[in-house]
TIKOLLO-706886 format. One record per atom (N, C-alpha, C): residue number from 1; residue in one letter; x, y, z; atom name. Coordinates in nm, 2 decimals, padded with zeros to 4 digits. Layout:
BEGIN
NODE     k   r        x        y        z    a
NODE   NUM   a        X        Y        Z   CA
...
***
This chain:
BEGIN
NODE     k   r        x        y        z    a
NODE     1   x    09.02    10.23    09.95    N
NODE     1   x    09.03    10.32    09.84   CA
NODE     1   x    08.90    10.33    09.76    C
NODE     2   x    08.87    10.23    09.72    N
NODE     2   x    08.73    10.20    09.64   CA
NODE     2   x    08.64    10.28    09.75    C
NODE     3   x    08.60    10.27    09.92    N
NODE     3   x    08.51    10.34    09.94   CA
NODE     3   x    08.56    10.52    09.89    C
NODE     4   x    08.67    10.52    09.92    N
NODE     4   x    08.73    10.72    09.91   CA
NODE     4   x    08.63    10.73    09.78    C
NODE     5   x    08.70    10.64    09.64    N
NODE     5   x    08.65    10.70    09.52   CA
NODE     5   x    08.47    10.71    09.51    C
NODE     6   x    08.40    10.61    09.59    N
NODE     6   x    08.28    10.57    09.60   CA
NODE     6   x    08.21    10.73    09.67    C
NODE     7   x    08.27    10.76    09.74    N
NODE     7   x    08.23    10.90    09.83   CA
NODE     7   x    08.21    11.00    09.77    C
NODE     8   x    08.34    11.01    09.65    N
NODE     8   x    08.40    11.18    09.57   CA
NODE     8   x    08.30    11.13    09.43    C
NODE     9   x    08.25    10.99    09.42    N
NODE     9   x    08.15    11.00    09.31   CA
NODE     9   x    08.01    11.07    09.34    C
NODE    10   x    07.98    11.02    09.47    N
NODE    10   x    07.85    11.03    09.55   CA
NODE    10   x    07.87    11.17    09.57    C
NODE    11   x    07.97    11.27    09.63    N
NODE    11   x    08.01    11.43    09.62   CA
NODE    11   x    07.94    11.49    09.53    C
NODE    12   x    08.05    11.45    09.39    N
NODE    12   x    08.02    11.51    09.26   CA
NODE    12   x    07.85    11.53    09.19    C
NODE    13   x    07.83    11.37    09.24    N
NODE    13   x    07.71    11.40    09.23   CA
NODE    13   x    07.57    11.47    09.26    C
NODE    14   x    07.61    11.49    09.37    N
NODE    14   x    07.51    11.49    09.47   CA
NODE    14   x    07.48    11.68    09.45    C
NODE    15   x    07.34    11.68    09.42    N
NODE    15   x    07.30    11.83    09.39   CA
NODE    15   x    07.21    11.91    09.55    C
NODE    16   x    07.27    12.00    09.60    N
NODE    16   x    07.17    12.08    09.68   CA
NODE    16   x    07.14    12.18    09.69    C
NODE    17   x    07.03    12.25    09.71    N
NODE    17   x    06.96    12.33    09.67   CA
NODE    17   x    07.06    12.47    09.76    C
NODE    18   x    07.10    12.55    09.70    N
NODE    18   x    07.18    12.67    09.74   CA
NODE    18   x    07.17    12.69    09.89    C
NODE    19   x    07.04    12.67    09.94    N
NODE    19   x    07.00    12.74    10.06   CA
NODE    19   x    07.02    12.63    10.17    C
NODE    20   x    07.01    12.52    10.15    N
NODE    20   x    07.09    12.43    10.21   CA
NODE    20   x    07.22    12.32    10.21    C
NODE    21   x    07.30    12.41    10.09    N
NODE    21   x    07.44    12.39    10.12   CA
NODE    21   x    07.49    12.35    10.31    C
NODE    22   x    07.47    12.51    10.29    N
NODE    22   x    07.61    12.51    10.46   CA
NODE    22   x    07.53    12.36    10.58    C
NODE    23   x    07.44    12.30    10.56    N
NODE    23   x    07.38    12.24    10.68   CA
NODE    23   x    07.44    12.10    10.58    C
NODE    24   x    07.46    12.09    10.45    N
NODE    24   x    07.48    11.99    10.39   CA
NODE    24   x    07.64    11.95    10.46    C
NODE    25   x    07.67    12.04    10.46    N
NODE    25   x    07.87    12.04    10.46   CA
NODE    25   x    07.89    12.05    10.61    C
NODE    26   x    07.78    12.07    10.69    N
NODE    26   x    07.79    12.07    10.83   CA
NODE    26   x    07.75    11.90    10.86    C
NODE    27   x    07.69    11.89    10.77    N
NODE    27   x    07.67    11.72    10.85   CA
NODE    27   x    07.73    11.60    10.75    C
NODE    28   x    07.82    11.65    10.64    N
NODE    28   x    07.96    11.58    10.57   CA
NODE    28   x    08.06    11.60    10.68    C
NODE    29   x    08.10    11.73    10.74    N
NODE    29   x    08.17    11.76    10.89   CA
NODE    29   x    08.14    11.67    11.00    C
NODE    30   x    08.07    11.65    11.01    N
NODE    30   x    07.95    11.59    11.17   CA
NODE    30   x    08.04    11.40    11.11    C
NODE    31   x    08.01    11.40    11.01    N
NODE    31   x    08.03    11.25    10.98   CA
NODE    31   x    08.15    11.18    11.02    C
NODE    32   x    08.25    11.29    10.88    N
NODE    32   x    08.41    11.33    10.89   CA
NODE    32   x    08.46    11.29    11.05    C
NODE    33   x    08.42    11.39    11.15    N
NODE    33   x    08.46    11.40    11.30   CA
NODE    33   x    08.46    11.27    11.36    C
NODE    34   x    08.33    11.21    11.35    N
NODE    34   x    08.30    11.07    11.36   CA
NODE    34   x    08.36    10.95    11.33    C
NODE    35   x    08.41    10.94    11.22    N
NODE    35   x    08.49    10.87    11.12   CA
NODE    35   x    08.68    10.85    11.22    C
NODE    36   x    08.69    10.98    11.24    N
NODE    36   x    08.82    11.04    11.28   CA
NODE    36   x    08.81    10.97    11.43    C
NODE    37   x    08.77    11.01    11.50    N
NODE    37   x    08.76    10.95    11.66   CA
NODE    37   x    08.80    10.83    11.65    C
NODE    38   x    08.85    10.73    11.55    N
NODE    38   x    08.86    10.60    11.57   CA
NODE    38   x    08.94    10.55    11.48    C
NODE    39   x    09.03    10.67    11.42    N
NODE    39   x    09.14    10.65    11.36   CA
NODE    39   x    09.27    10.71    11.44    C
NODE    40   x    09.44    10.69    11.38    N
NODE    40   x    09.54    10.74    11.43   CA
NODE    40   x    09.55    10.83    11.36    C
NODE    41   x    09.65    10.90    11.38    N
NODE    41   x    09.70    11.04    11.29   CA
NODE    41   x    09.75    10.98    11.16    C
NODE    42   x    09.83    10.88    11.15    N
NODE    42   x    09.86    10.84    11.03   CA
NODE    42   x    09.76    10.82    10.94    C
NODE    43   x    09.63    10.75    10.94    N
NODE    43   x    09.51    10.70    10.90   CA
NODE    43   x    09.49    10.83    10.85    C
NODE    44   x    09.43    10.98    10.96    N
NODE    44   x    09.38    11.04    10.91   CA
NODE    44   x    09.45    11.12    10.80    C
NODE    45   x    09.61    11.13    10.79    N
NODE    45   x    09.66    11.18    10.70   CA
NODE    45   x    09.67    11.14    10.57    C
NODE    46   x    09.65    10.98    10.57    N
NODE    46   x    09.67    10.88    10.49   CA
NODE    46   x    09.53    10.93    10.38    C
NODE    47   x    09.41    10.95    10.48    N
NODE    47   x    09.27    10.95    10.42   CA
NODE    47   x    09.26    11.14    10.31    C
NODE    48   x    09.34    11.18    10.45    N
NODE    48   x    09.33    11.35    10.37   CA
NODE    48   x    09.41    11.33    10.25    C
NODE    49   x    09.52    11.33    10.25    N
NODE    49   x    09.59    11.27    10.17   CA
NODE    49   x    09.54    11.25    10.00    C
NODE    50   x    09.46    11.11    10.06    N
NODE    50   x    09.44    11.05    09.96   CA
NODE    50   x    09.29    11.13    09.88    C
NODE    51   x    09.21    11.20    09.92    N
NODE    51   x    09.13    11.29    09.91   CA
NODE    51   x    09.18    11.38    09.79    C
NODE    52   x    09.30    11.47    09.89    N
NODE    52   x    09.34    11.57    09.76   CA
NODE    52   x    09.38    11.52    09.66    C
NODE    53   x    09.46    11.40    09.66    N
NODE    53   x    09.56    11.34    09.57   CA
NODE    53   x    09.44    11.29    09.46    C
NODE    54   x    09.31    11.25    09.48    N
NODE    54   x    09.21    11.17    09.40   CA
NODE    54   x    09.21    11.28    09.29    C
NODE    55   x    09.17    11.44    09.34    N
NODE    55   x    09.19    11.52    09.25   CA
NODE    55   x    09.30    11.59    09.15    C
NODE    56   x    09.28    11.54    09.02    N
NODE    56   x    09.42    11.53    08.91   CA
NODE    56   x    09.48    11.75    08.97    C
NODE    57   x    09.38    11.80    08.98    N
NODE    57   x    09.42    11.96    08.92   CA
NODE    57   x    09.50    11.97    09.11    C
NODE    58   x    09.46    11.93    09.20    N
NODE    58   x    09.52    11.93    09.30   CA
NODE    58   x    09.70    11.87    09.31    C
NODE    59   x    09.70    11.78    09.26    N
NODE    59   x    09.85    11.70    09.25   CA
NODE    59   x    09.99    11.82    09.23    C
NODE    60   x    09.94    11.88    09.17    N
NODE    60   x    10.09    11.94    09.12   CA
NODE    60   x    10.12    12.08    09.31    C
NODE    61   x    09.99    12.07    09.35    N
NODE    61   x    10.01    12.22    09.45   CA
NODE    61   x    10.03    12.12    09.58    C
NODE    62   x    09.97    11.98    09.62    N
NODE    62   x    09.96    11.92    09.73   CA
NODE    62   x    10.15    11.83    09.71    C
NODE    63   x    10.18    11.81    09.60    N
NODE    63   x    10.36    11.77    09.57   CA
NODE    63   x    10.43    11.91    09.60    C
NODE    64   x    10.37    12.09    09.59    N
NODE    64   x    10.48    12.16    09.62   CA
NODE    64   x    10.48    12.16    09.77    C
NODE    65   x    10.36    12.16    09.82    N
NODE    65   x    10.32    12.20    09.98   CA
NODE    65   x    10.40    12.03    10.08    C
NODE    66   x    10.39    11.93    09.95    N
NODE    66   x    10.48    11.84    10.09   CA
NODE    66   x    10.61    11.83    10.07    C
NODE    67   x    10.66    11.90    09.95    N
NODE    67   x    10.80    11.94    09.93   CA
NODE    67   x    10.89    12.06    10.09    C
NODE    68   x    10.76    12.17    10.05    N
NODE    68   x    10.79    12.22    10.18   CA
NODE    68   x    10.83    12.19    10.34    C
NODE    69   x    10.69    12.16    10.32    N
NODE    69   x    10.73    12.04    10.44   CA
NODE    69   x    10.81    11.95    10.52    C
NODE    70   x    10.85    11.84    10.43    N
NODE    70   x    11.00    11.81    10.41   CA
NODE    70   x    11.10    11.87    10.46    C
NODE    71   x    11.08    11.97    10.40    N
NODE    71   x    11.22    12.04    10.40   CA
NODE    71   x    11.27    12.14    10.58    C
NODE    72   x    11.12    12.18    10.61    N
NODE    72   x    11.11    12.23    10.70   CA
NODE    72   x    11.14    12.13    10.80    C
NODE    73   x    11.09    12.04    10.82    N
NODE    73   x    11.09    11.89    10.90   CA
NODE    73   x    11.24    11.89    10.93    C
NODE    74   x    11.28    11.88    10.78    N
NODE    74   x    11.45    11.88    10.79   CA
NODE    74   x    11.53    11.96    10.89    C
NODE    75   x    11.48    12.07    10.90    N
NODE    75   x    11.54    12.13    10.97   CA
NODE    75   x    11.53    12.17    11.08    C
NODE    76   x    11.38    12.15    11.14    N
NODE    76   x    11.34    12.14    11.27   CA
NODE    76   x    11.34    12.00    11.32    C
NODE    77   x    11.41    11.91    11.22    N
NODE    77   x    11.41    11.76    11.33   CA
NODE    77   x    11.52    11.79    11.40    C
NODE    78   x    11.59    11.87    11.39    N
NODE    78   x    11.73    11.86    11.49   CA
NODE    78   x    11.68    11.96    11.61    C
NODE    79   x    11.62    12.02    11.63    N
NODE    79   x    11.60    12.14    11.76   CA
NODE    79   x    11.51    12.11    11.80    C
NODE    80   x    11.52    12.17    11.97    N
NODE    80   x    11.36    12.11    12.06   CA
NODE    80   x    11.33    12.26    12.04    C
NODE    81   x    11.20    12.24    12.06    N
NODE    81   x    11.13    12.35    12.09   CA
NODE    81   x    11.12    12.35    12.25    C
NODE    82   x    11.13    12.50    12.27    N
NODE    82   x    11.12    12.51    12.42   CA
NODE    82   x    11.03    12.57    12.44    C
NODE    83   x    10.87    12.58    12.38    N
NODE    83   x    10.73    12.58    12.41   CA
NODE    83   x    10.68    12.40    12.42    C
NODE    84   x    10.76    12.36    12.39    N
NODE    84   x    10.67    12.21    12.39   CA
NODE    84   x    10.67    12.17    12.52    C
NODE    85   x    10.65    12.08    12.61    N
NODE    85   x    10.58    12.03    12.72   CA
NODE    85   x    10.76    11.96    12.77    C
NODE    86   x    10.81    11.93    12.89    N
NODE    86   x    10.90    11.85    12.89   CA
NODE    86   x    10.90    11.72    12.86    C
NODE    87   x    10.77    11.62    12.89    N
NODE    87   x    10.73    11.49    12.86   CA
NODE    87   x    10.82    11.49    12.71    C
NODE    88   x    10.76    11.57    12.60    N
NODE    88   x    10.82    11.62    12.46   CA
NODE    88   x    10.92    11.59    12.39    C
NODE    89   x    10.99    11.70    12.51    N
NODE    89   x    11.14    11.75    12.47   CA
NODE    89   x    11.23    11.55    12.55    C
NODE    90   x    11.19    11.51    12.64    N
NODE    90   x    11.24    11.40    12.73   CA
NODE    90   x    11.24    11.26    12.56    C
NODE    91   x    11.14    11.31    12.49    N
NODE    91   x    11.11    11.19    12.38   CA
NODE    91   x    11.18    11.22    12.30    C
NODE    92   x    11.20    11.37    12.26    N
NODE    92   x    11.29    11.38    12.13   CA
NODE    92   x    11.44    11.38    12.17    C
NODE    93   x    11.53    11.37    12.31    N
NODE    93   x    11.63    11.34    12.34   CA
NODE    93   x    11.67    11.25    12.34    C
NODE    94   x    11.56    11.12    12.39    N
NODE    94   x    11.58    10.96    12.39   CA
NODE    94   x    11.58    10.92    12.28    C
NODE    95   x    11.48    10.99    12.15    N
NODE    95   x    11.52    10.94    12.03   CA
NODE    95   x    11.62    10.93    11.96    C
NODE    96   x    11.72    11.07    11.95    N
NODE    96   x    11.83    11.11    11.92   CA
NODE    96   x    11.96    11.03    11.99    C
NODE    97   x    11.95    11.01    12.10    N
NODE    97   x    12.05    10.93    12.17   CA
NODE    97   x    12.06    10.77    12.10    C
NODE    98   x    11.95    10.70    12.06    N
NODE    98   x    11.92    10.61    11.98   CA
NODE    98   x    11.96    10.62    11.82    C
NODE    99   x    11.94    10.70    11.79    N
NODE    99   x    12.05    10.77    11.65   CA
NODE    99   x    12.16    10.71    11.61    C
***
């Protein structure tokens, strides 16, 4: 956590000159990608996450968006999708049977 806050300090601060923005944010991207290859999905969510959440004016819209969520989850945890792969559908059966 100390590096997240260490990062969005170094962010805020960090001034570049207009015209080389987009190459600035392409190789904050380039890093990002990097970073990720060697995390799980939990990790990365954990990291995004904690990113928006650092931001006070973010908290109230990132609490309605995982309210959503939620709720959707709720309701698609009971049904397979029959675009998903069989492998898929064979794991969300076995899990359910375990229920």
């Amino acid at each position: 956590m100390q590096q997240l806050e260490r990062e969005f300090r170094r962010a805020r601060t960090m001034v570049t000159p207009s015209t080389r923005w987009p190459l600035s944010l392409l190789m904050k991207l380039e890093g990002y990608l990097v970073r990720r290859t060697c995390m799980d999905t939990e990790q990365v969510l954990r990291e995004l996450l904690g990113r928006l959440l650092l931001v006070a004016e973010n908290r109230s819209w990132v609490d309605e968006v995982l309210q959503v969520v939620k709720e959707r989850w709720a309701v698609q945890q009971d049904r397979v999708d029959p675009h998903h792969r069989p492998e898929y559908v064979q794991f969300i059966n076995s899990s359910q049977k375990e229920r």
